[in-house]
LUMDO-767207 format. One record per residue (C-alpha): x negated, z, y; residue number from 1; residue in three letters. Coordinates in Angstrom, 1 decimal, padded with zeros to 4 digits, always signed. Layout:
<atoms>
{{X Z Y} NUM 'ala'} ...
</atoms>
This chain:
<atoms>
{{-059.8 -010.0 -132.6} 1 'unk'} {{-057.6 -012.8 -134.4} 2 'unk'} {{-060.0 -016.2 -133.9} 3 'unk'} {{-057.2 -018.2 -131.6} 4 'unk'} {{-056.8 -017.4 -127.9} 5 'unk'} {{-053.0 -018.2 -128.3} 6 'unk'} {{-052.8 -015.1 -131.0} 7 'unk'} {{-052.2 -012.0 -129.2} 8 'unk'} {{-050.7 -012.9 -126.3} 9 'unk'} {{-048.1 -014.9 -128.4} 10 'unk'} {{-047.7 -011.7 -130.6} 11 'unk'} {{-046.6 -009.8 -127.4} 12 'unk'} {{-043.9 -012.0 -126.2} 13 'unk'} {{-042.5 -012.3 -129.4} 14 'unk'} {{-042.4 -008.4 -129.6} 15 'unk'} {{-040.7 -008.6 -125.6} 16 'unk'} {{-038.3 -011.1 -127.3} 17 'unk'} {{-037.2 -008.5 -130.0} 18 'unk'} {{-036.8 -005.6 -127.6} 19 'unk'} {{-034.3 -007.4 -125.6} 20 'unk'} {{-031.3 -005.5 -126.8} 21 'unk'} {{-033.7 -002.4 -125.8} 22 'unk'} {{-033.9 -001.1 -129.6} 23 'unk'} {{-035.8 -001.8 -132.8} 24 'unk'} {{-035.3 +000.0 -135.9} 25 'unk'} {{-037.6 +000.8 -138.4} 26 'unk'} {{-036.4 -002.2 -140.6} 27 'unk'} {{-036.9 -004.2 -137.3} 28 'unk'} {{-039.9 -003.5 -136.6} 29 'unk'} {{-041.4 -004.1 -140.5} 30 'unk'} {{-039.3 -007.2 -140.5} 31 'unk'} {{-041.2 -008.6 -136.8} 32 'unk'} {{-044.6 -007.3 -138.4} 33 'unk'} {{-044.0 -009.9 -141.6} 34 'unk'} {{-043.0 -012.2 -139.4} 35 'unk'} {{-046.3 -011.9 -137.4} 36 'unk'} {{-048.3 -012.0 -140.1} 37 'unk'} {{-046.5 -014.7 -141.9} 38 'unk'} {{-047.0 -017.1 -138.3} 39 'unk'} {{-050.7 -015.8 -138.5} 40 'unk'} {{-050.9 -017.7 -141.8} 41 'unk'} {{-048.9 -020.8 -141.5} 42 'unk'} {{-048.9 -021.4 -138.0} 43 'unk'} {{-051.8 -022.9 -136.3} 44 'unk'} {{-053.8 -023.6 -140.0} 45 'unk'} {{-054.4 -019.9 -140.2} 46 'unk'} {{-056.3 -019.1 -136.9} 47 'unk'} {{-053.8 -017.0 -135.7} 48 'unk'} {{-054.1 -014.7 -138.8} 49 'unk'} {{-054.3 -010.8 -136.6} 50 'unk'} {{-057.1 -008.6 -137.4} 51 'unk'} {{-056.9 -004.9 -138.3} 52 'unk'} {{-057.6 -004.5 -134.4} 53 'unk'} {{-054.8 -006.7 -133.1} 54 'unk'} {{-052.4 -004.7 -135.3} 55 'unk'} {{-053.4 -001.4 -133.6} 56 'unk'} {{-053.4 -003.0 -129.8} 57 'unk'} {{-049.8 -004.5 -130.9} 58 'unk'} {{-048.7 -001.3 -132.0} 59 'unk'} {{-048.5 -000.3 -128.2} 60 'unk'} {{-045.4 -002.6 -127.8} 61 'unk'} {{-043.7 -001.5 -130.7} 62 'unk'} {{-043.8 +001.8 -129.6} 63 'unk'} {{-041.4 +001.6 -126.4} 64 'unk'} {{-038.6 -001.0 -125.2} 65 'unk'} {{-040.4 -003.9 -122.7} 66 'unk'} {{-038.7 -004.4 -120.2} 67 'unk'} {{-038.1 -007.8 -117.8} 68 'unk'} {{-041.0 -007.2 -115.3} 69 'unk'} {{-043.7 -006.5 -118.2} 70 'unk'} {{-041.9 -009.5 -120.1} 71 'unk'} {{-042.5 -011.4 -117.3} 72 'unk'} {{-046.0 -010.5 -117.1} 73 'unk'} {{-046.7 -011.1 -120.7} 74 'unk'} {{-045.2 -014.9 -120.7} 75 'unk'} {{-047.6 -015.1 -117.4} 76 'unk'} {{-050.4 -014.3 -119.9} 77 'unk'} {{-049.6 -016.1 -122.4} 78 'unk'} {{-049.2 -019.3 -120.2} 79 'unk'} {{-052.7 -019.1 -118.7} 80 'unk'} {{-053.9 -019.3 -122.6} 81 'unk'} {{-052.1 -022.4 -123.1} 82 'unk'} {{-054.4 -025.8 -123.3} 83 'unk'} {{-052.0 -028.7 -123.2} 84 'unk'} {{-049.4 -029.8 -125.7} 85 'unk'} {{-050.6 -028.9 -129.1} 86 'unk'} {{-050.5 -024.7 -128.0} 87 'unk'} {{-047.0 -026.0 -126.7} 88 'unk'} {{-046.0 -026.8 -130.0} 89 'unk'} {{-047.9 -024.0 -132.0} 90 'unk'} {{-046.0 -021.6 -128.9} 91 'unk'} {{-042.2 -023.3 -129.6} 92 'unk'} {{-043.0 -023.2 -133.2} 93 'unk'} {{-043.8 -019.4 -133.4} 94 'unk'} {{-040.6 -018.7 -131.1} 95 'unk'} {{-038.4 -021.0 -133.9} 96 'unk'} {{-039.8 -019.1 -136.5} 97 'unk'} {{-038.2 -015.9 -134.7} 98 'unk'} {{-034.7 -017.4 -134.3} 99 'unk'} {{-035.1 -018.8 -137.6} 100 'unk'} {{-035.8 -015.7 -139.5} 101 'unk'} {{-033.8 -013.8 -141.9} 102 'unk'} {{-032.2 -011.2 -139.6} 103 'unk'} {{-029.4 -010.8 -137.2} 104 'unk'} {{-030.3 -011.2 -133.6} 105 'unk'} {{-028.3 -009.8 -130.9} 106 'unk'} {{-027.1 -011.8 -127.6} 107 'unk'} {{-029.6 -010.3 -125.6} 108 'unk'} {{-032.5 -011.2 -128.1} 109 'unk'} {{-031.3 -014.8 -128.3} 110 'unk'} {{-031.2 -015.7 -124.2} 111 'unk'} {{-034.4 -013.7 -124.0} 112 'unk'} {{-035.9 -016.1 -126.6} 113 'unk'} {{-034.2 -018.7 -124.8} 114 'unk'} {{-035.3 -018.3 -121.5} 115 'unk'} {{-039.0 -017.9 -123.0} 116 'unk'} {{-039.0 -021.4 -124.4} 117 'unk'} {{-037.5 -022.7 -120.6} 118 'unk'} {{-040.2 -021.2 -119.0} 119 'unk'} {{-042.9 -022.0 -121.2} 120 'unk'} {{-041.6 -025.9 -121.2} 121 'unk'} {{-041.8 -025.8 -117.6} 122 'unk'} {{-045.7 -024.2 -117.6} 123 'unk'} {{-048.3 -026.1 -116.1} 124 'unk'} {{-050.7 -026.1 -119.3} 125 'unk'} {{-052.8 -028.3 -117.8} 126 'unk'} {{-057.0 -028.2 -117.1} 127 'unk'} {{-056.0 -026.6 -113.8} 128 'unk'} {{-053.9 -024.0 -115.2} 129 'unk'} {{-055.9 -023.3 -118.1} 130 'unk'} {{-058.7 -023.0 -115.1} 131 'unk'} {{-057.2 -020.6 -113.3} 132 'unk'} {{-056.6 -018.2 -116.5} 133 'unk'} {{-060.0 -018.6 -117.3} 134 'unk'} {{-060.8 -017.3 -113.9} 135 'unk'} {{-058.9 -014.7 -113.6} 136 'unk'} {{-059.3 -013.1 -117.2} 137 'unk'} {{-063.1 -013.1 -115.8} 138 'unk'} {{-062.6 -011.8 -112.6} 139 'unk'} {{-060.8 -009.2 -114.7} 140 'unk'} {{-057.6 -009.4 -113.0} 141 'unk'} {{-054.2 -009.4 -114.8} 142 'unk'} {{-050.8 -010.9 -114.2} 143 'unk'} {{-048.5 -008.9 -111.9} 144 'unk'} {{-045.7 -006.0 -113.6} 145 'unk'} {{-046.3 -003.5 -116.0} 146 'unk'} {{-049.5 -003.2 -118.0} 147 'unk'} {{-049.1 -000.4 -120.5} 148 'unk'} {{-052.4 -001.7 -122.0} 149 'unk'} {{-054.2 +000.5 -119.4} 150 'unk'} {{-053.0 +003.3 -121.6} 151 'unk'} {{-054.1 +002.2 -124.6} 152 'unk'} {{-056.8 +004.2 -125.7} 153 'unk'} {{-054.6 +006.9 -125.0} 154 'unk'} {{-052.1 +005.3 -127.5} 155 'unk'} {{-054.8 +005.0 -130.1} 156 'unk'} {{-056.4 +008.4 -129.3} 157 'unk'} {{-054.1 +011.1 -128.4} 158 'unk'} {{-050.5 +009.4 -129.2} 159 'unk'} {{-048.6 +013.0 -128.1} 160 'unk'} {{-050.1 +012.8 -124.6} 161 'unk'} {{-048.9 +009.3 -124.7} 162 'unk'} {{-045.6 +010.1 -126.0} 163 'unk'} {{-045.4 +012.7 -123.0} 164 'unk'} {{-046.5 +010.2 -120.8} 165 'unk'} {{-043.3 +007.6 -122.2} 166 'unk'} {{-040.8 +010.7 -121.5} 167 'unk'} {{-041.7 +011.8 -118.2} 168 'unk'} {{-043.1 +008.1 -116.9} 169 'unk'} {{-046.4 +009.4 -115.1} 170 'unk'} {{-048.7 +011.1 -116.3} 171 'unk'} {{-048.8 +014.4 -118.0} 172 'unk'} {{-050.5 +016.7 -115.8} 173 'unk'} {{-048.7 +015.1 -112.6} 174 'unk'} {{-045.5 +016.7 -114.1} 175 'unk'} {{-047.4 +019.8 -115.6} 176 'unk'} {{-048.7 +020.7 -112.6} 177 'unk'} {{-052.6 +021.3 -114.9} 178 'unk'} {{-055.5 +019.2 -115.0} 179 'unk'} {{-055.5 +016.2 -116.6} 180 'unk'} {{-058.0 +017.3 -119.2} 181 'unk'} {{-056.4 +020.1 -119.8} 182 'unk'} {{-053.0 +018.2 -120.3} 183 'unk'} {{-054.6 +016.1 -122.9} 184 'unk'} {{-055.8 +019.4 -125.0} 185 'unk'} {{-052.3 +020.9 -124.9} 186 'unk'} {{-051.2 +017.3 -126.3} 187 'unk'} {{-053.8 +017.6 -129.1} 188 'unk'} {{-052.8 +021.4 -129.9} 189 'unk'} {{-049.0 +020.4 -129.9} 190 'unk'} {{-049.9 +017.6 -132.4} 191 'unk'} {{-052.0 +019.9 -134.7} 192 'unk'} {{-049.2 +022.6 -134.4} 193 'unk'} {{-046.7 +020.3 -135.5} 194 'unk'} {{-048.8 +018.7 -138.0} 195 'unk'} {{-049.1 +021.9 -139.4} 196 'unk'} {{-045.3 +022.9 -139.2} 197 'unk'} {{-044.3 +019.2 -141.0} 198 'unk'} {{-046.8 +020.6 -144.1} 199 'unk'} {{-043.6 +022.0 -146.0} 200 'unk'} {{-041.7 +018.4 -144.9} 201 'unk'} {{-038.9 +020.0 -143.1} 202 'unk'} {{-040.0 +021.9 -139.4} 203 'unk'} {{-037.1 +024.8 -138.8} 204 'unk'} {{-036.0 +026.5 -135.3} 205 'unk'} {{-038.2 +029.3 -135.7} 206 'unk'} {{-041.5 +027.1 -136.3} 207 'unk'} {{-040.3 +025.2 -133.1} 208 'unk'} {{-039.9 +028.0 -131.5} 209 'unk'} {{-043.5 +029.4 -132.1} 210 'unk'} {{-044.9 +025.8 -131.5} 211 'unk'} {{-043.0 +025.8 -127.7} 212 'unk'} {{-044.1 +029.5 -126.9} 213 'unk'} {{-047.8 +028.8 -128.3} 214 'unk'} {{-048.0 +026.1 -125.7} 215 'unk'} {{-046.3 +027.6 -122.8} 216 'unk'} {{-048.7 +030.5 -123.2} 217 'unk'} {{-051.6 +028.9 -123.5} 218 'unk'} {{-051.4 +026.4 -121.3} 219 'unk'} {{-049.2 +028.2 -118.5} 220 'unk'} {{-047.1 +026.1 -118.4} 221 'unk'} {{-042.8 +026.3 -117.6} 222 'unk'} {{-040.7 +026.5 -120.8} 223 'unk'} {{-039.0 +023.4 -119.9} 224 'unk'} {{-042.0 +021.2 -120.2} 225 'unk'} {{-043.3 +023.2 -123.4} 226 'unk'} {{-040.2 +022.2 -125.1} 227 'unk'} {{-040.7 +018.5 -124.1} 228 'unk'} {{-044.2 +018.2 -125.4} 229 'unk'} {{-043.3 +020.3 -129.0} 230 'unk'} {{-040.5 +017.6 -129.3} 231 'unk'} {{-043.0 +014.5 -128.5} 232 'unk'} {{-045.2 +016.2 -130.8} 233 'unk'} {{-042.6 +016.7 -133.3} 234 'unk'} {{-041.2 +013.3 -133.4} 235 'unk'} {{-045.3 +011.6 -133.3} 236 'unk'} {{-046.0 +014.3 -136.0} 237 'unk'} {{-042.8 +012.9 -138.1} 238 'unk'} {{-044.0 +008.7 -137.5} 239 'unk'} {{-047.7 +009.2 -138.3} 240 'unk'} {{-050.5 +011.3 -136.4} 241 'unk'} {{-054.3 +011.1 -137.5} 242 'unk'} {{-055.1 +014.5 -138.7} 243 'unk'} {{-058.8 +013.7 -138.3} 244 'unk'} {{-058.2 +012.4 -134.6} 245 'unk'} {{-056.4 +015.1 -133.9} 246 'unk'} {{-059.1 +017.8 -134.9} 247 'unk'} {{-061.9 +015.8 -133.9} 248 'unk'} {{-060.7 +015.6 -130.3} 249 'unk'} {{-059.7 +018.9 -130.0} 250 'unk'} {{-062.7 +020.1 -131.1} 251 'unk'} {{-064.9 +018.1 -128.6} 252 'unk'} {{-062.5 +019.5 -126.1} 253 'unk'} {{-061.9 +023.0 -126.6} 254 'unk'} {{-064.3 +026.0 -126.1} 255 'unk'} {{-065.2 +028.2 -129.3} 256 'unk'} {{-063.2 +031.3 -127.9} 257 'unk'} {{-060.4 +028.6 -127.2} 258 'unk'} {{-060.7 +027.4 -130.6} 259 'unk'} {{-060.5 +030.9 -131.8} 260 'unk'} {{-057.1 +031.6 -130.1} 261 'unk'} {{-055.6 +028.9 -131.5} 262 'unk'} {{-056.3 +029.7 -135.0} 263 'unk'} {{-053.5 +032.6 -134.3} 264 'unk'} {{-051.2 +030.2 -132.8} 265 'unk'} {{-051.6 +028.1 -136.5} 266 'unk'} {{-051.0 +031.1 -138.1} 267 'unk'} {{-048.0 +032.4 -136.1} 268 'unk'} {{-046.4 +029.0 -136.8} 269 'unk'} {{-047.2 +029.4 -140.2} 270 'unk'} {{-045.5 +032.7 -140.1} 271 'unk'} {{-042.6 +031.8 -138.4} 272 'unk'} {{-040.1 +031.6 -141.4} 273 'unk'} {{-041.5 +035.7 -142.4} 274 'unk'} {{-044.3 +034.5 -144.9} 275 'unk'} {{-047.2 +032.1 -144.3} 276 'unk'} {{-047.7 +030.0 -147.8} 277 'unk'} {{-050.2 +028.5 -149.8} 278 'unk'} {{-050.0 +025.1 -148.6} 279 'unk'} {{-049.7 +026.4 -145.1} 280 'unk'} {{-052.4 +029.0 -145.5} 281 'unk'} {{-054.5 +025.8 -146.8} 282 'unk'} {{-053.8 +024.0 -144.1} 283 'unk'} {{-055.0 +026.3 -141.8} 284 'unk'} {{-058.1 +026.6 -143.9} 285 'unk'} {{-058.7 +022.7 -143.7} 286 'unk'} {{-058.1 +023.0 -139.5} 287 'unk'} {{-060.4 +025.5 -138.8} 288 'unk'} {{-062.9 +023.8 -140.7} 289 'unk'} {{-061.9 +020.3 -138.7} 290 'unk'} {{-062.2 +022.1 -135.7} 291 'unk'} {{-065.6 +023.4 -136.1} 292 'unk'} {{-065.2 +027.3 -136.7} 293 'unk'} {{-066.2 +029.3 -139.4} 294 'unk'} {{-064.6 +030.3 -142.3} 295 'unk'} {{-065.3 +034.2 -140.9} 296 'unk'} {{-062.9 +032.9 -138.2} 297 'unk'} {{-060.1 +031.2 -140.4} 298 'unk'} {{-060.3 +035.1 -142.2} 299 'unk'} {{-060.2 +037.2 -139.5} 300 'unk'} {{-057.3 +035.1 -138.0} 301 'unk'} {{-055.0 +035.3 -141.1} 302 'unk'} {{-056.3 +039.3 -141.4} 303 'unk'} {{-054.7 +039.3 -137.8} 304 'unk'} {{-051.6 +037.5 -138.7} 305 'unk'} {{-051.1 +039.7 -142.0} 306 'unk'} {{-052.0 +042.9 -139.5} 307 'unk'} {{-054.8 +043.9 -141.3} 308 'unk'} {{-057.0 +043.2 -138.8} 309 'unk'} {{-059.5 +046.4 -138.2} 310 'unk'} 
</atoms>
């Protein structure tokens, strides 16, 4: 974790700053990460430099608009971190550096900013504030509103159950109507499926098509909410998805004769276009492999898909 207490929790306001309008673009978002790590550098003699960690845990707020109650709750935070004037300063002079930088900022952005600096000027940073964080971070307890932080190992370990999670705003098997762990295996198959489809860089109707029916079959679920979790899958698939923490996961979580079955789901993806290719075929080679099968298995499967099987 980056070395000053005033860090991270000064990262995440400035992130609830920049979502004010409700939207950040790619070039937003890279343009708020230089700016992070250009404050962790000059701002506080380097001690609030972010660690590989912190970027991961920030990536959270990137992900999804913050809204006014979780704002609220992250100024809260960042608040009970404050000792007295000089975090005052090193706070103001981060949120300067935001309205400062080389980038347009919309209306919203600016009286969110605005009303940040108000509040903060009007924080208690005294020892009796500064106690009372200190009590509370060890009592474990957290500052009322939104804490998507709850779900971040989710975020950092199966990003499509996540992503499902974002678009139906509870969680997955709530909505599903499955158990929860198997909710978070159909999330891992969807992401292999649809790392799989991306392997030619372009994912057609059909291969979404296979991807949806793969799911609702094997996971009984209603073609409604099989086409919602391909799409998350498809969009996390298209941003970034670990390969490795996909397989790993699925692995750990699926039965061999599970793991089996989905081998001809891969392949009827792969087949979805009429042909299954080398770089697909490949791909399906490296999965099963990930996934702990045989290579017997990953043959028989594509014997099956070719319908050469027996």
């Amino acid at each position: 974790m980056a070395s000053h207490s005033l860090a991270m929790p000064l990262a995440k306001v400035v992130i609830a700053a920049a979502w004010a309008d409700g939207h950040l673009a790619l070039d937003e978002v890279n343009s708020l990460k230089n700016l992070l790590a250009e404050l962790g550098q000059t701002v506080g003699s380097g001690e609030m430099a972010l660690t590989m960690q912190d970027w991961a845990e920030l990536d959270i707020y990137l992900y999804s608009p913050v809204g006014p109650e979780e704002r609220a709750r992250l100024l809260e935070e960042l608040a009970a971190v404050m000792r007295g004037p000089r975090d005052r300063a090193t706070v103001m002079a981060a949120l300067d550096a935001l309205l400062g930088a080389d980038r347009v900022l919309a209306d919203a952005e600016r009286q969110v900013a605005a009303e940040i600096r108000a509040a903060l000027e009007r924080a208690d940073a005294g020892p009796l504030a500064a106690l009372g964080g200190l009590l509370r971070r060890s009592l474990g307890l957290r500052a009322a509103g939104p804490n998507r932080e709850q779900f971040l190992d989710e975020f950092l370990h199966n990003r499509v159950y996540y992503a499902v999670r974002v678009r139906l705003g509870k969680a997955p098997e709530e909505d599903l109507g499955i158990p929860a762990e198997e909710a978070r295996k159909l999330a891992l198959a969807g992401g292999i499926l649809a790392t799989l489809a991306r392997v030619d860089k372009h994912v057609d109707e059909a291969e979404r098509a296979r991807i949806v029916a793969a799911l609702e079959r094997g996971w009984a679920i209603s073609h409604e909410r099989a086409v919602l979790v391909t799409e998350a899958a498809l969009a996390e698939s298209e941003a970034s998805l670990d390969s490795y923490t996909l397989t790993y996961a699925f692995a750990q979580s699926a039965s061999v004769e599970e793991r089996v079955r989905f081998l001809d789901a891969l392949f009827a993806v792969a087949a979805a276009d009429g042909a299954i290719s080398s770089e697909e075929s490949a791909e399906i080679s490296r999965i099963t492999s990930a996934i702990r099968l045989e290579q017997r298995h990953f043959v028989e499967a594509k014997r099956r898909a070719l319908g050469t099987a027996g």
